[in-house]
N, C-alpha and C positions, 0 to 999 in steps of 0.2 A: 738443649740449645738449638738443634736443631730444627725442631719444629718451631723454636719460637723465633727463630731466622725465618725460616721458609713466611712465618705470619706477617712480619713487617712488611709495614707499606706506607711507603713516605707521602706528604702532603708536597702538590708541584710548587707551593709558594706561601708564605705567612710565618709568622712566630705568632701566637698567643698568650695575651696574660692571665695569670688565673685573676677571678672576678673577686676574690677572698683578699688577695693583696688592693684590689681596686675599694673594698671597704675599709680596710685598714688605712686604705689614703686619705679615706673622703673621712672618719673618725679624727686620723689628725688634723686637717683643714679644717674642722670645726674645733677642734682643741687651738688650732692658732689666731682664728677670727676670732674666736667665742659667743660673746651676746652679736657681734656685726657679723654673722656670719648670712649666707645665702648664694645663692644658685648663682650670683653676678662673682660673687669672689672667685669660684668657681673658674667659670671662663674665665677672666681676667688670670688667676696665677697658671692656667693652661697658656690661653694666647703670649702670656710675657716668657714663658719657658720656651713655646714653641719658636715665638719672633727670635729670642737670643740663639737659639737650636743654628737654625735656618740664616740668620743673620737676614731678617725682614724689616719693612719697614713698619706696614699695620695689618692685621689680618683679619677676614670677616669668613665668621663658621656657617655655615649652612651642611643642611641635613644629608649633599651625599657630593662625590665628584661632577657630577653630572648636573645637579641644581647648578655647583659653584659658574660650570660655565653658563646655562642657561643665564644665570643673572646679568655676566658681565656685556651676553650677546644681548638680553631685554634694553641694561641702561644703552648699548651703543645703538638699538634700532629705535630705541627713543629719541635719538638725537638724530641720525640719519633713515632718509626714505627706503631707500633701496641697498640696504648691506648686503658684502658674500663673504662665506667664511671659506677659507681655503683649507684643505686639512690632505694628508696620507691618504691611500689607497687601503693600505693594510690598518689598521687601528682597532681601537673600539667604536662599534656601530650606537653604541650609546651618545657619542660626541653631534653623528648627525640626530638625533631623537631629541638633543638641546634644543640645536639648531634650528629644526622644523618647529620646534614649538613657541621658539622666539621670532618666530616668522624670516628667517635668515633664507637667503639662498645659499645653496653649497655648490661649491668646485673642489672635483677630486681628483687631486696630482698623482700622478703614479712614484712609486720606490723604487729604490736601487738594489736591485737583487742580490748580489755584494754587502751592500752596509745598512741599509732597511731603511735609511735617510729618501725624503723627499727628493724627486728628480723637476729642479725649474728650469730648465731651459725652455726658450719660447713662451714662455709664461710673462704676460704681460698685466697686473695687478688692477682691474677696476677700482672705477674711485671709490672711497667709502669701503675699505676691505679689510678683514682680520685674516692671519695667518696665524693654526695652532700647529704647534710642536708637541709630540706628544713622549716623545724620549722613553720608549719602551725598553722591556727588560732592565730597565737600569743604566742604559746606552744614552747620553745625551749629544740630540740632534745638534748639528753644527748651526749658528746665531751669528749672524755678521752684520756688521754697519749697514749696507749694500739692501737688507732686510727688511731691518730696520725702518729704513728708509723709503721703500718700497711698498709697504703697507699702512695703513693707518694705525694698527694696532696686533699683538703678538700674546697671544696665550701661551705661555710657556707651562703644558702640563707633567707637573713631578709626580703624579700620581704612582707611578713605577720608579721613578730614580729621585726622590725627595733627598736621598742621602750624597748622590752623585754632582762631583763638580766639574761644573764647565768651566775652563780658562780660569782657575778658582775661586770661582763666584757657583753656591750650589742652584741645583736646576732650580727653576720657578724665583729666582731674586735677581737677575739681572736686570738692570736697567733699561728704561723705555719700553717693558714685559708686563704682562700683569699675569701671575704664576696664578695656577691653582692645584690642588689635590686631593686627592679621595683616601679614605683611611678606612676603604671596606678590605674582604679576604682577599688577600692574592697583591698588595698591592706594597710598597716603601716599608709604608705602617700601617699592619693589619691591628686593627683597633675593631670596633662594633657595628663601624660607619660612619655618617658623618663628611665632612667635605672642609677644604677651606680655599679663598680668596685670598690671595698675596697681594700686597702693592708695594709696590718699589717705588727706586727713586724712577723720576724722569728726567728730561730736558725741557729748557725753555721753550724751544718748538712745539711739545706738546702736554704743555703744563693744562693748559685750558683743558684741553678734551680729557685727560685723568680725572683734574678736578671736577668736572661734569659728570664724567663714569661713575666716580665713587662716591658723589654725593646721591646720583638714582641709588645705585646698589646701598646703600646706608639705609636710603628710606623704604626699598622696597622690604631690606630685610627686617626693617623693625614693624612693619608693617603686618607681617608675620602674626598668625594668631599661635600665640604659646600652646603647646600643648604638653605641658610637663606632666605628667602624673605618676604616683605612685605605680602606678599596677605597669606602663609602659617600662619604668626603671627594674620593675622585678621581672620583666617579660627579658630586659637586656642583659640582667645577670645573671636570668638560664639562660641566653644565647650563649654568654661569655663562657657560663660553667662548662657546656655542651660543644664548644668552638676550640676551648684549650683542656679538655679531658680527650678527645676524639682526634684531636691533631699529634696525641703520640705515637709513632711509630707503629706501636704494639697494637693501637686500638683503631686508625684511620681506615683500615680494611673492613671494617661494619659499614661506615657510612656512604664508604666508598662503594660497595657493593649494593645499594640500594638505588633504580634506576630514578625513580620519582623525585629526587635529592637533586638532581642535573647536577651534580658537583661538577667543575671543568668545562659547564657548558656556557656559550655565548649568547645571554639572552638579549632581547630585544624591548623595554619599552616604552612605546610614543606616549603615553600618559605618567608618566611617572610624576612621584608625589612632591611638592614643594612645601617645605615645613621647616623649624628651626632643629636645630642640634639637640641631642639629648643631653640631661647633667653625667647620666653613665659612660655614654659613647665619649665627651670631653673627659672624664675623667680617667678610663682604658685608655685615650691617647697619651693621655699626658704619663702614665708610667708605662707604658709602650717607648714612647722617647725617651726614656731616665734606662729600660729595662735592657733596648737593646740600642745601644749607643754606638758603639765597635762592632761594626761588622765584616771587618779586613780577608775574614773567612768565605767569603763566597767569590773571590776572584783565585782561592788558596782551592775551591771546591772546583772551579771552573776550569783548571788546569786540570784537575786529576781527572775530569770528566773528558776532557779532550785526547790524552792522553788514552784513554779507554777505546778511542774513536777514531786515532791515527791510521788506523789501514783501510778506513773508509773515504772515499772521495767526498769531500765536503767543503763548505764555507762556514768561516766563521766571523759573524758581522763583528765582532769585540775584535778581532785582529786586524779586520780589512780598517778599522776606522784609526788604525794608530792612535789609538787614545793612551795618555799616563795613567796604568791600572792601580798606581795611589789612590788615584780622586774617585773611583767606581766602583759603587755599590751594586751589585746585582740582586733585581728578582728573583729572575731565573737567567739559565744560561741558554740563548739560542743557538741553535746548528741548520743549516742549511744542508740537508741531502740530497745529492744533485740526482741520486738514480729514485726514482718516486718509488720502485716497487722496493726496496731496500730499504727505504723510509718507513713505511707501511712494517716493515718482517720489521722491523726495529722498536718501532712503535707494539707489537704485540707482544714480543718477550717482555720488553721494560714493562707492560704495563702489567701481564702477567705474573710478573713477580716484584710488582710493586714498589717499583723504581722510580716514581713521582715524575713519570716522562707527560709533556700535554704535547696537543698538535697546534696551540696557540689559537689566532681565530681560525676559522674553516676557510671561510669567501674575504673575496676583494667586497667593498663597501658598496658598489655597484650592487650585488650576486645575491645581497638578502630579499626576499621577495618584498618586505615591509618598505623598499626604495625602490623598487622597480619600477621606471618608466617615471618616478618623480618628475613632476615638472617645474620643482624645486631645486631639483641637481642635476648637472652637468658635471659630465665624470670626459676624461682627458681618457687616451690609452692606459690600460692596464697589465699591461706585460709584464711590468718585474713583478706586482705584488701577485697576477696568475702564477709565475712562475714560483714566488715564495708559498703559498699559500698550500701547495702539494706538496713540499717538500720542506716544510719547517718541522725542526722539535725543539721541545724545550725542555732542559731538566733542572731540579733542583738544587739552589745552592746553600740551600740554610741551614743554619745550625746542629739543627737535627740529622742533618747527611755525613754518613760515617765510613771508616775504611770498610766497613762489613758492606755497604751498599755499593760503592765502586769496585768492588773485587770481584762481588756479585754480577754488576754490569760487563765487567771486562771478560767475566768464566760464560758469560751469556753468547758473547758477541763471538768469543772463538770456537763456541761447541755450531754455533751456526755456520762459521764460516770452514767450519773442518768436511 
């Protein structure tokens, strides 16, 4: 028992389906079609499960999180000359790689060191401007009239809190927003991949320019050369095999250990592929949502993980933001540790004994050399997300996290501190 304790090593974020129940789906879905069966039934009984899930209004799939926004920024610089998207300091640097290829300009607001939320003051909105929200860890950024109102247009990304509600409306469907989210590793719903496009209701004030959005986005996505095939669908259900064999406990320290994998790491890129959804990747989402429905357990993991961490000086952006921890799904759980070298000695036990700790991104969105000196972005001061960026962790909240692994972190952190 021992040794096969000392072996475990938890994944920082994901559940995985086995790709074996994802056949036995796709078997019944042609036993319920029968002769009308095909690859549109497909999508359609995903999109109508996902829309009821999510309480949406129409959804359009594209092939990852990062196409979905790409799309919605192409139809809005189709209609306007000079667009700027506003977006966090801290985020995914993939957000600007959209944006640069949709020919958007970008402004980069600085965070709140405290609650990881956007910091606007003195912020005054060019005409023609989208603001995304990117609702990390599971954490949903605060959405007010005032915003709304303030912007032409609001990406509301659930890629990380899909499950999470705001004011109880879940992230990515509130009104006058157009959600989107990514169902790669690490993310709500760790699916195959894949992406999707939310549309909500709106108001009469900007009923027009939706309707314009989503008539480009409709065409550009069907526009779309298919590339469905066999051998791509078998290539996804060894991903899937190899995604949810290796994600157990027992075995994630093989792949874990392999430098070439970058598992955990923040890539970066400005060409990424633009293509339609897979029938696999739609069909792993769709019992991905049926599999893991309830997940009341990772605010139930997130305490005990805090509780592990009381005698260290810290922040915890889930508590600064007085959120009702009903509505809040977490990814992961972040900590803010305010002594950096303490952070660092924390980050090597946990990782050494395979406690599913990340350091989240590295750099503020400035700091990646792929933006440097853009003459596309204009970045604002960077103080809180410098400040975050040395002193973030994150640990695991999923299913998979047991009292063996928290007893483990708490025996860690006092043989350190003795």
């Amino acid at each position: 028992m021992i040794l096969k304790n000392s072996f475990r090593t938890l994944t920082p974020a994901g559940e995985f389906i086995s790709p074996f129940k994802v056949l036995k789906e796709l078997y019944n879905l042609k036993k319920k079609y029968n002769k009308n069966f095909n690859t549109k039934c497909i999508k359609d009984e995903v999109s109508n499960f996902l829309a009821s899930f999510i309480n949406a209004k129409n959804l359009y799939f594209t092939s990852s999180g990062t196409e979905a926004i790409f799309q919605i920024l192409k139809a809005f610089k189709d209609l306007h000359t000079n667009p700027t998207l506003y977006l966090a300091s801290y985020t995914c640097p993939q957000i600007i790689s959209a944006a640069l290829k949709a020919n958007f300009n970008c402004h980069i607001l600085d965070i709140n060191k405290n609650t990881l939320e956007i910091e606007y003051k003195d912020i005054n909105p060019q005409k023609d401007s989208i603001l995304l929200l990117s609702n990390l860890y599971g954490l949903p950024d605060s959405l007010t009239a005032d915003l709304k109102n303030s912007f032409s247009l609001i990406i509301d990304d659930a890629s990380q809190s899909l499950r999470t509600k705001r004011e109880n409306e879940n992230v990515g469907t509130s009104s006058d927003t157009i959600g989107i989210s990514s169902f790669s590793r690490a993310k709500s719903i760790s699916a195959l991949g894949g992406g999707v496009i939310i549309e909500n209701s709106y108001s009469d004030s900007k009923k027009e320019l939706y309707k314009n959005i989503f008539n480009k986005i409709s065409l550009n996505l069907n526009s779309l050369k298919k590339e469905e095939t066999y051998l791509k669908n078998l290539i996804l259900f060894l991903k899937g095999f190899i995604y949810y064999t290796f994600s157990s406990p027992y075995l994630y320290k093989i792949p874990n250990s392999i430098p070439f994998l970058n598992l955990g790491k923040t890539l970066i890129d400005l060409d990424f592929k633009v293509s339609s959804i897979k029938t696999f990747e739609l069909l792993t989402l769709y019992l991905s949502l049926k599999e893991f429905n309830n997940q009341s357990y990772t605010i139930k993991n997130a305490k005990k993980w805090k509780e592990v961490f009381k005698e260290i000086d810290l922040i915890s952006p889930l508590e600064k933001r007085n959120l009702n921890l009903s509505n809040i799904t977490l990814t992961r759980y972040p900590l803010i540790i305010k002594d950096k070298k303490r952070r660092e000695e924390i980050y090597k036990i946990f990782k050494e004994n395979g406690l599913g700790i990340t350091l989240s991104y590295p750099l503020s969105l400035k700091d990646y050399k792929e933006f440097n000196n853009h003459p596309k972005i204009k970045t604002e001061t960077t103080k809180g997300s410098d400040y975050i960026k040395d002193r973030i962790i994150t640990l695991p909240v999923h299913s998979k996290v047991k009292e063996i692994d928290i007893k483990k972190g708490k025996v860690k952190i006092e043989e350190r501190r003795k």
